[in-house]
N, CA and C of each residue as an Amber inpcrd file, in Angstrom:
protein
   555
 135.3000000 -72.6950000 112.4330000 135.5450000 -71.8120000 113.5170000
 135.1560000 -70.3990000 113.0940000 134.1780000 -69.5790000 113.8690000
 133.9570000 -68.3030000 113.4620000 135.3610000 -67.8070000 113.3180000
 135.4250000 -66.7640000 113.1420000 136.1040000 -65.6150000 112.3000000
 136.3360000 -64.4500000 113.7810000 137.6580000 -64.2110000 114.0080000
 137.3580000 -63.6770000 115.3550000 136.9420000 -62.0620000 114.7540000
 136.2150000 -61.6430000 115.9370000 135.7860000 -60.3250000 115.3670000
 136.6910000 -58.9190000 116.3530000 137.3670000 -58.0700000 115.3410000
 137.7980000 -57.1260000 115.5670000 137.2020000 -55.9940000 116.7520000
 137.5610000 -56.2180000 117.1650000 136.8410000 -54.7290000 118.4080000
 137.8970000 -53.5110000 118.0300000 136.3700000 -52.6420000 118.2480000
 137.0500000 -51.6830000 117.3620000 136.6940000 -50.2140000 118.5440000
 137.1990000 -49.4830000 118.6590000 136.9010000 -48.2690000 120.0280000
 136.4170000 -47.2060000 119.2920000 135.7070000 -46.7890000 120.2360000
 135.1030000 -45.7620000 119.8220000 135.5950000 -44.4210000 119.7160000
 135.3790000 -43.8900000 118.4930000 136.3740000 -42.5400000 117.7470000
 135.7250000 -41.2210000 118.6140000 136.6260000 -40.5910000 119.3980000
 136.3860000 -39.3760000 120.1300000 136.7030000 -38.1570000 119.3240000
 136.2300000 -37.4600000 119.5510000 136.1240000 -36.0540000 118.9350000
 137.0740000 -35.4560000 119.6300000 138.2210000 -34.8670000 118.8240000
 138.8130000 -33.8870000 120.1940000 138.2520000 -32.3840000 119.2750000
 137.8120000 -31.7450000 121.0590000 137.3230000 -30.2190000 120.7610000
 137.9610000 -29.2990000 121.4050000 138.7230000 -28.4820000 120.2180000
 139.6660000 -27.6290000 120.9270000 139.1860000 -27.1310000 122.5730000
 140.4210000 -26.4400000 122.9850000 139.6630000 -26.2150000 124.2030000
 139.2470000 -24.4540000 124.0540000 138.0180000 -23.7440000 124.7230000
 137.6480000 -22.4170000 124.2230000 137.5980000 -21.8130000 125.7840000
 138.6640000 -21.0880000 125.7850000 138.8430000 -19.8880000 127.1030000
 137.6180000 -19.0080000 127.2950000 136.5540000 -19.6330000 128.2480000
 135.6470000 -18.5500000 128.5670000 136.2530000 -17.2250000 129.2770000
 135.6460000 -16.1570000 128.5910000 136.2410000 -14.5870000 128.7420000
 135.2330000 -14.5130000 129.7480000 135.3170000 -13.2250000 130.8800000
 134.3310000 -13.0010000 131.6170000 133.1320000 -12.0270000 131.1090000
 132.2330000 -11.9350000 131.1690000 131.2000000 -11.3610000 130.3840000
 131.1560000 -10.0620000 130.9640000 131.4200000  -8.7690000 130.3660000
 131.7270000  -7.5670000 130.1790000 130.6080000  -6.6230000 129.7030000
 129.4050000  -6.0630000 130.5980000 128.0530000  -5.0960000 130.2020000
 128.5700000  -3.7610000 130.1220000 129.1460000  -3.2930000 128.9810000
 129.5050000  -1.9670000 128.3420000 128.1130000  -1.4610000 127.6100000
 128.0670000   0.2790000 128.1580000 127.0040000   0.8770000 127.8960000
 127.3750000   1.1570000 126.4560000 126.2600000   1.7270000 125.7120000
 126.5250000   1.9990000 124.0150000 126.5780000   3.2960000 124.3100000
 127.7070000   3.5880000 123.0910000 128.3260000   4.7250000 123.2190000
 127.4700000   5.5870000 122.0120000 127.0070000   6.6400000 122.5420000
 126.3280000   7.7050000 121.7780000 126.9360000   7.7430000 120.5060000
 125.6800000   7.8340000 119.2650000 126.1420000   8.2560000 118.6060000
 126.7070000  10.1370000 117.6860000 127.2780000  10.4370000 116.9320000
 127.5610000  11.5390000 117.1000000 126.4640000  11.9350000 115.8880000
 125.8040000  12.8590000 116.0320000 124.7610000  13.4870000 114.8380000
 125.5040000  15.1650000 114.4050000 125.5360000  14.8960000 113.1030000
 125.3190000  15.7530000 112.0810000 124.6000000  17.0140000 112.6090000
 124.8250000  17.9830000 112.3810000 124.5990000  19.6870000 112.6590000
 123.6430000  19.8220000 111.4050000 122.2510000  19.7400000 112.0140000
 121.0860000  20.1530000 110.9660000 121.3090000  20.9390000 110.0610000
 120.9640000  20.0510000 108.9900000 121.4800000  21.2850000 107.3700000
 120.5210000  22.3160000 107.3460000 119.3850000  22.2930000 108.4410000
 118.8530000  23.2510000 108.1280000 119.0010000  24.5490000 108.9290000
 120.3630000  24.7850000 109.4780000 120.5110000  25.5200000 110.5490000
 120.8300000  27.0370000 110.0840000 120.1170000  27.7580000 110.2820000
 119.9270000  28.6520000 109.8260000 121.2220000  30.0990000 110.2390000
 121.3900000  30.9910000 108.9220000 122.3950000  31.4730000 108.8180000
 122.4120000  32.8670000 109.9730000 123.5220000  32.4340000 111.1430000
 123.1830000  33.7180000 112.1210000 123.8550000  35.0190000 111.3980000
 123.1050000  36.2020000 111.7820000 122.9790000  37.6730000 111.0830000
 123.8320000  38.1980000 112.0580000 124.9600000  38.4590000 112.0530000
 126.1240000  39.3510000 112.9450000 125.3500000  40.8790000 113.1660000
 124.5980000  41.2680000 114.7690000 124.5150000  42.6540000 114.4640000
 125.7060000  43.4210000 114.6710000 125.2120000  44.8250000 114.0350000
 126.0590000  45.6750000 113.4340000 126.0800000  46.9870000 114.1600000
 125.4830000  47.5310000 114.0380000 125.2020000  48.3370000 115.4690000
 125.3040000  48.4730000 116.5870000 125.8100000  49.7500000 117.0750000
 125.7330000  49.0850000 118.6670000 124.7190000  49.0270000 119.4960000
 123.3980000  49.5620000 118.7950000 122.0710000  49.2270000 119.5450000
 121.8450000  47.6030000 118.9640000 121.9400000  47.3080000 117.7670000
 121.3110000  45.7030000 117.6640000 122.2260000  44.8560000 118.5400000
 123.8670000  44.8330000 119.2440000 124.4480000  44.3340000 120.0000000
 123.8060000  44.3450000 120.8380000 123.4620000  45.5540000 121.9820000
 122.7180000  45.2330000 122.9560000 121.3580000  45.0310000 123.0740000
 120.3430000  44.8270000 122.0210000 119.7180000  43.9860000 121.6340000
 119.8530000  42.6280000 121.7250000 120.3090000  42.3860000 121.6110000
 120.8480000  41.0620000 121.2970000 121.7190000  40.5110000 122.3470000
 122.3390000  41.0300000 123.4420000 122.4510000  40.9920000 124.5970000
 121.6820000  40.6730000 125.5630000 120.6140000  41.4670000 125.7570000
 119.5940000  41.5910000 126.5400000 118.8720000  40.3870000 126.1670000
 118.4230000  39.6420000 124.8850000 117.3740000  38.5640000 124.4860000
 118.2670000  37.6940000 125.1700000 119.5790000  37.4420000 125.1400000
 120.5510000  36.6210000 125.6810000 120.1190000  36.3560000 126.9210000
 120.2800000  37.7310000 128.0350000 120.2830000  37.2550000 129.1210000
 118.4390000  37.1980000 129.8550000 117.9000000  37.1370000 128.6150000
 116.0300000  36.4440000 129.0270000 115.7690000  35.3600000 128.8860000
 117.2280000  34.6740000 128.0310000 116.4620000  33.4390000 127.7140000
 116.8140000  32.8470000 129.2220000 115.9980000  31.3270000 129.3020000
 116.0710000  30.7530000 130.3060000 117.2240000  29.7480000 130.3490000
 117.2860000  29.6610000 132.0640000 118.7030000  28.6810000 132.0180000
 120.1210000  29.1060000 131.3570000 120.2090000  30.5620000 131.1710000
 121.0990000  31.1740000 130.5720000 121.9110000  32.4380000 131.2850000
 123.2860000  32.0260000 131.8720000 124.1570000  32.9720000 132.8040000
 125.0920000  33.7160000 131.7330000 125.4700000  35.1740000 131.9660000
 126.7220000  35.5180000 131.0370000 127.0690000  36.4240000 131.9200000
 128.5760000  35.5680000 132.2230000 129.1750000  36.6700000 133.5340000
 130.6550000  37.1890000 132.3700000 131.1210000  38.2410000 132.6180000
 131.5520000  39.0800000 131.8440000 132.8930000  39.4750000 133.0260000
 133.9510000  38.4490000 132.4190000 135.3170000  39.9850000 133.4990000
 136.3480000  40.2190000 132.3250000 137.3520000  40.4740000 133.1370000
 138.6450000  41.0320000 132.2390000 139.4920000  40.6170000 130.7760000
 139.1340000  39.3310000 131.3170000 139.9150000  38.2930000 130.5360000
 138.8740000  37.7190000 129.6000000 137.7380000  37.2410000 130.0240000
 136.8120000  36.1560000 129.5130000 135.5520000  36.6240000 129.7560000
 134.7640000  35.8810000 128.4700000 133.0230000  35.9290000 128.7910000
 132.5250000  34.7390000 129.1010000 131.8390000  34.2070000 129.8160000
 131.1170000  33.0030000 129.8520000 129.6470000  32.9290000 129.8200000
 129.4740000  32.1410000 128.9320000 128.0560000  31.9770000 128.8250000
 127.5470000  30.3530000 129.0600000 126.3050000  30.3900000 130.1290000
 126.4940000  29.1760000 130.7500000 124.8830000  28.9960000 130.5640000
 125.0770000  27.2130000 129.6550000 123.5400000  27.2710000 129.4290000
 122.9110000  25.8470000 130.2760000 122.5080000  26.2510000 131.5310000
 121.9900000  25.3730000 132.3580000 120.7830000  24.2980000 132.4220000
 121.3470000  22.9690000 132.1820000 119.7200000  22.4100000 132.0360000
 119.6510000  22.2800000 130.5110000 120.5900000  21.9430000 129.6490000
 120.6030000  22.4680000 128.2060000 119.9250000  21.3740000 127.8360000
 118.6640000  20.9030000 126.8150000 118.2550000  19.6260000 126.3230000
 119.0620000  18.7480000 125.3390000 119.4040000  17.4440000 126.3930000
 119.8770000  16.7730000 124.8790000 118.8260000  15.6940000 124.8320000
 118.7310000  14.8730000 124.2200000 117.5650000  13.5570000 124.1290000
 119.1280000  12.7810000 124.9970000 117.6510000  11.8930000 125.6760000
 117.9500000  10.9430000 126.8510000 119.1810000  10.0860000 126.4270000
 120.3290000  10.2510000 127.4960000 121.4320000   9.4170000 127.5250000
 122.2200000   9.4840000 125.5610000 122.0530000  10.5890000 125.5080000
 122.5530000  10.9710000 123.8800000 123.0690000  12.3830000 123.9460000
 124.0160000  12.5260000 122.9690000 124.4930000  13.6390000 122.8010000
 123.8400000  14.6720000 121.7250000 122.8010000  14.4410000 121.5620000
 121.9660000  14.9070000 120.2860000 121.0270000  15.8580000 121.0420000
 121.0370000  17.0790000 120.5880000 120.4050000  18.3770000 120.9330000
 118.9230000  18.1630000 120.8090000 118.1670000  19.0260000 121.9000000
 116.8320000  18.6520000 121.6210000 116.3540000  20.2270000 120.6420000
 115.4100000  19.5300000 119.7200000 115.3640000  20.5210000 118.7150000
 114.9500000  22.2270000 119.4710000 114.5410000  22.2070000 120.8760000
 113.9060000  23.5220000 121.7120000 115.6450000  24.1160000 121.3640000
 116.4070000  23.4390000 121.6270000 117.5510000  23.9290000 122.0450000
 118.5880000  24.7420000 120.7480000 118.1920000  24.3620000 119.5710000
 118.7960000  25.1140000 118.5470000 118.2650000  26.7340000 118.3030000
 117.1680000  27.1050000 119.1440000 116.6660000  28.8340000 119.1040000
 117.3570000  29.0920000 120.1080000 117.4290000  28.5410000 120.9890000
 118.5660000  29.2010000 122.0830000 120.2510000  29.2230000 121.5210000
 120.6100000  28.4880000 121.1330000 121.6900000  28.2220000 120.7130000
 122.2290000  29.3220000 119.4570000 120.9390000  29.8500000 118.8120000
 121.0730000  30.8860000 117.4530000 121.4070000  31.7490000 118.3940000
 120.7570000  32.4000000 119.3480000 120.4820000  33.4490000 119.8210000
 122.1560000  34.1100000 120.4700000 122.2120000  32.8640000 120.6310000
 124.1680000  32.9550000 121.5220000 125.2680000  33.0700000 120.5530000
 124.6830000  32.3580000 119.1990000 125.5790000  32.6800000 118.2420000
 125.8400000  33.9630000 117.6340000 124.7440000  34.5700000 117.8140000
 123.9240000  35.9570000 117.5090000 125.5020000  36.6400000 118.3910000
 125.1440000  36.7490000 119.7990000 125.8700000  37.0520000 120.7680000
 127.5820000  37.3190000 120.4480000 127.7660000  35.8480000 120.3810000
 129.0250000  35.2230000 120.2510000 129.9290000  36.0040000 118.7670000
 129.0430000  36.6920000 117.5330000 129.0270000  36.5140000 116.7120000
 130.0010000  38.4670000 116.5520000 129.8100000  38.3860000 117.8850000
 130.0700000  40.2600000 118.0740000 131.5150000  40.1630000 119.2070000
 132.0680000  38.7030000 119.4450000 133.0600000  38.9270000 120.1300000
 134.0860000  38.1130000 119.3580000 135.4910000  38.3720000 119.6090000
 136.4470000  38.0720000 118.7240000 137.3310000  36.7760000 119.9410000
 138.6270000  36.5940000 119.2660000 139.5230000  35.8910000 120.1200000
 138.9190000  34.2780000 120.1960000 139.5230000  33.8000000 120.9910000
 139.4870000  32.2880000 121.1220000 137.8540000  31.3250000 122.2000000
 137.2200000  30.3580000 121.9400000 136.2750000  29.7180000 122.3420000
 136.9500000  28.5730000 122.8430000 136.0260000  28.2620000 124.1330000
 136.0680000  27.1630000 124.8700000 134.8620000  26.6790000 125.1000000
 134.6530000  25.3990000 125.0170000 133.2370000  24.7760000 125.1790000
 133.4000000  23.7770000 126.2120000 132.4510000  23.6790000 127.4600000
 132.8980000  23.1580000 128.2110000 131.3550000  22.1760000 128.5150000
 131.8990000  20.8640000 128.7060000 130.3570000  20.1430000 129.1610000
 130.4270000  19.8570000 130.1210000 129.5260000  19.9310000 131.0860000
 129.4870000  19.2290000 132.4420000 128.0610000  18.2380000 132.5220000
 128.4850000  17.6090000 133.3860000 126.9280000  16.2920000 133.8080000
 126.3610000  16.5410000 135.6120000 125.4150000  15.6830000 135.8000000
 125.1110000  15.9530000 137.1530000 125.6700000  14.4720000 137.5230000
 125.7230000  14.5070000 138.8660000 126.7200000  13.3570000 139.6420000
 125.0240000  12.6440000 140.0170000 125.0800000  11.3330000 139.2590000
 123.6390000  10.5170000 139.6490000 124.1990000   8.9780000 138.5910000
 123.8620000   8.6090000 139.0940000 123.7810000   7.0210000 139.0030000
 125.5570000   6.6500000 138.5610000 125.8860000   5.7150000 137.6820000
 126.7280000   5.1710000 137.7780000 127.7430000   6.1670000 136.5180000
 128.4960000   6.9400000 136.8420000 129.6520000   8.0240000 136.4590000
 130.7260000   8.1650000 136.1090000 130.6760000   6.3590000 135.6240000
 132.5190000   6.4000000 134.7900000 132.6450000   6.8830000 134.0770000
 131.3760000   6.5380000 132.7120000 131.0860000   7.6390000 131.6200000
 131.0090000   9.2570000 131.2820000 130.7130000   9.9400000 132.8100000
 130.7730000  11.5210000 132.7990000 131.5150000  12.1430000 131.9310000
 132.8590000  11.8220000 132.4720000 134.1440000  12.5190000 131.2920000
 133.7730000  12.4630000 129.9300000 133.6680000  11.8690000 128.7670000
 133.4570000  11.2250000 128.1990000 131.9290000  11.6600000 127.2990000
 131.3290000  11.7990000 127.8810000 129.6770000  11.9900000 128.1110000
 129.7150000  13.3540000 127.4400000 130.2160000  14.2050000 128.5080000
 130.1790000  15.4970000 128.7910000 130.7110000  16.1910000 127.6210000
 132.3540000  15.2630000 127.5880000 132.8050000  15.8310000 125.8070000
 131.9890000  15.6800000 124.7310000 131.7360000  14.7460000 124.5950000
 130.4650000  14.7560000 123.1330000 129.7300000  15.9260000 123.5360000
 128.9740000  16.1300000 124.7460000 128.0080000  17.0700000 124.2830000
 128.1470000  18.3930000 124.2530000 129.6850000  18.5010000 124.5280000
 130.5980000  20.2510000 124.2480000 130.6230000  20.0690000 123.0300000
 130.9290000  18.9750000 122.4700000 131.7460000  18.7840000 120.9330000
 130.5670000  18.9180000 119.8830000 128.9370000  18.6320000 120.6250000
 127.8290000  19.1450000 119.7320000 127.5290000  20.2230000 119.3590000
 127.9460000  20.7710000 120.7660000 127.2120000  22.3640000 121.0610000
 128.6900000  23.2370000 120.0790000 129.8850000  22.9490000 120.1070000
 131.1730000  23.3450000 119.2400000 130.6460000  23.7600000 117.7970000
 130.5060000  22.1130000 117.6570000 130.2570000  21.9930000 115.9860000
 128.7220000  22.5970000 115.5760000 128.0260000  22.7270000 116.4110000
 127.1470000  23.9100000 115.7700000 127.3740000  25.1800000 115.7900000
 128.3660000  25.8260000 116.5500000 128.6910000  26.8960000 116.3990000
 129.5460000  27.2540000 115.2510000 130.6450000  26.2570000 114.8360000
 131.1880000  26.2910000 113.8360000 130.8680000  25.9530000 112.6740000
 129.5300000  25.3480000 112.6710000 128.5000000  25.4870000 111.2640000
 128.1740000  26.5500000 111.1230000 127.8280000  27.3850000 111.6800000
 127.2080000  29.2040000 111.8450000 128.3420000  29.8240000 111.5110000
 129.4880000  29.4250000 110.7460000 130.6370000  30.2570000 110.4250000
 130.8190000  31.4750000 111.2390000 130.5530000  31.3420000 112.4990000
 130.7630000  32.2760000 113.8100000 132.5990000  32.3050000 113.6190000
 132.6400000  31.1200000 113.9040000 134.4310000  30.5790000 114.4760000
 134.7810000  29.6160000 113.6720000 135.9970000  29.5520000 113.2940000
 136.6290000  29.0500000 112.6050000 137.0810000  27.4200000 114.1280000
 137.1360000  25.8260000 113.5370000 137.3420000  24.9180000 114.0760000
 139.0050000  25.4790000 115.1050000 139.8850000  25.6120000 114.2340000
 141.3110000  26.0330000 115.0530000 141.0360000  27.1130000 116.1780000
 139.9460000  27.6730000 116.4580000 139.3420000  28.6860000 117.2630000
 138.3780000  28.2260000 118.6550000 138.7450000  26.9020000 118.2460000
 137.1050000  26.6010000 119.4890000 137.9540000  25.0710000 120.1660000
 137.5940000  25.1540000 121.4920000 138.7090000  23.8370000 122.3360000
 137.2160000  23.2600000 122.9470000 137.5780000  22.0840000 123.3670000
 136.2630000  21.5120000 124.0130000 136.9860000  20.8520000 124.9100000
 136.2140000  20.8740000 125.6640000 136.8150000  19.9350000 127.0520000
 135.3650000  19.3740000 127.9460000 135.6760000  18.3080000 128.8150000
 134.8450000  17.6070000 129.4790000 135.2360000  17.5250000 131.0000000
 134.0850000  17.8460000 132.0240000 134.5310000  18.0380000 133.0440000
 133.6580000  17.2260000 134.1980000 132.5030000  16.2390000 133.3750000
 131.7000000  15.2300000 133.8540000 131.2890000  15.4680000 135.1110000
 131.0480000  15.5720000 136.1590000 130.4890000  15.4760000 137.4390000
 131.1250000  16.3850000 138.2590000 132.2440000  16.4300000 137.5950000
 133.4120000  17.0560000 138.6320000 133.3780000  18.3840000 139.3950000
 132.4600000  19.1930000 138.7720000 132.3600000  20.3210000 139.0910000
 130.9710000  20.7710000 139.2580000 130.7210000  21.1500000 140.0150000
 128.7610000  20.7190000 140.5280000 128.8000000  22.3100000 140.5930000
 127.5700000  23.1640000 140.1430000 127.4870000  24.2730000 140.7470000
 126.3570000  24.2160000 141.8620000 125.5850000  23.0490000 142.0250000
 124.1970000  23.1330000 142.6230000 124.2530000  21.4820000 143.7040000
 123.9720000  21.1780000 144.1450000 123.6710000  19.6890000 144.6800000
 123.1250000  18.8100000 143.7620000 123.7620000  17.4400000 143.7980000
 122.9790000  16.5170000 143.0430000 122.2890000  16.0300000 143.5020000
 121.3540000  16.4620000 145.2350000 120.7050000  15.2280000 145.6580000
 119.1740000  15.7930000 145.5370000 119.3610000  16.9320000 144.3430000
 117.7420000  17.1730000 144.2230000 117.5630000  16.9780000 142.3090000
 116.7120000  17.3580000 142.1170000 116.0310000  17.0630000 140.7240000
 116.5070000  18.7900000 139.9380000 116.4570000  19.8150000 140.8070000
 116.2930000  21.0580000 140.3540000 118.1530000  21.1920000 140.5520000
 118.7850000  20.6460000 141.6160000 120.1200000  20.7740000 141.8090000
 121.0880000  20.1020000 140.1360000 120.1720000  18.9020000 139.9170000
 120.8360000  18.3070000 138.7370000 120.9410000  18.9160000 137.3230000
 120.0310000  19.6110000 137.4310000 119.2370000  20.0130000 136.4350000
 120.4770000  21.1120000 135.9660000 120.9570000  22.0290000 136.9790000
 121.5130000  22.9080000 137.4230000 123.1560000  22.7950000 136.6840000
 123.3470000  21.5030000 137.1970000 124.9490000  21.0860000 136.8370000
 124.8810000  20.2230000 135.7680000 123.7150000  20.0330000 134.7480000
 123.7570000  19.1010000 133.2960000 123.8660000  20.9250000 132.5760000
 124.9680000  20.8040000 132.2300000 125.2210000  22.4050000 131.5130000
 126.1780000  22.0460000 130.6900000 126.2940000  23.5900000 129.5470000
 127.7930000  23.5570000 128.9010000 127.9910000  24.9530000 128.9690000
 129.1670000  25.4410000 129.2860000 129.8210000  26.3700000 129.2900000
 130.5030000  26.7220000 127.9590000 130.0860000  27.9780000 127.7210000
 130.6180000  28.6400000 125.9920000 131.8560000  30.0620000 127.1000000
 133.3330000  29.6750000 126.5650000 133.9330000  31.0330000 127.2370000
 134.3500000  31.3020000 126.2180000 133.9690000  32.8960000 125.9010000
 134.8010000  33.4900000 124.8030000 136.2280000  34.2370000 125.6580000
 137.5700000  33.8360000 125.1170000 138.7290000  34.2870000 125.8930000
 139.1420000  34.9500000 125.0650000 139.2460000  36.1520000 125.7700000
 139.2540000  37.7120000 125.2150000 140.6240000  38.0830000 124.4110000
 141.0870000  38.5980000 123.4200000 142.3380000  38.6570000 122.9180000
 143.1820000  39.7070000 123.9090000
């Protein structure tokens, strides 16, 4: 008599079970760059003719407001270059930037750096955005041993505050700015 034969079942794999997450397209977040070592040492004038010297180059350069009242100075640099969707200064922008330090370098009391963006495409990021690129324009000022870090506030104000329309190219241009206020002692 054969030999009865064992049946035998077939061995299943158990595979844990794996919770699909919903798939989440987060933009990359800028990185933060280093204040060129080669940034050259601003010369405090001394005089009160090289001050207003140095005033006047201020208010030639372009894209550059300095309204002056009681309390505060503001200097507002409109259209400022950073490289695309980055918080990284475009190199045009560090001769302008001396020139204010120059400026800046003849007033005392407390700094505020303020970034703003233009209101265009998708703007959760503004806030956010805007701070890094106060916090660039900061920390190069405070490489220029202008101001001491405990001296300078940054804030971000992303879209929120438009001086121009965003529904033109020259309007945007207008409200991608950062605001430097020196607040007067």
């Amino acid at each position: 008599m054969p030999e009865p034969v064992e049946e035998t079942k077939p061995v299943v794999e158990e595979k844990p079970v794996v919770e699909e997450k919903p798939v989440v397209e987060e933009k990359p977040i800028p990185e933060v760059k280093p204040v060129p070592a080669e940034a050259p040492v601003i010369k405090k004038p001394q005089t009160e003719e090289e001050i207003k010297q140095v005033q006047q180059e201020v208010k030639e350069l372009k894209n550059v407001v300095v309204q002056e009242t009681a309390k505060e100075i503001k200097i507002s640099m409109g259209d400022i270059g950073f490289k695309e969707n980055s918080n990284e200064l475009l190199e045009t922008e560090y001769q302008k930037l001396d020139k204010i330090c120059e400026l800046l370098s003849t007033y005392g009391g407390k700094l505020l750096v303020t970034g703003h963006c233009a209101r265009f495409g998708d703007t959760s990021n503004d806030v956010k955005f805007s701070t890094e690129r106060a916090q660039t324009v900061a920390d190069y000022i405070i490489a220029q041993g202008i101001y001491k870090a405990e001296d300078v506030s940054v804030e971000g104000k992303g879209s929120s505050v438009p001086v121009a329309t965003n529904d033109t190219r020259e309007g945007r241009a207008k409200n991608r700015r950062v605001e430097i206020t020196v607040l007067k002692k």
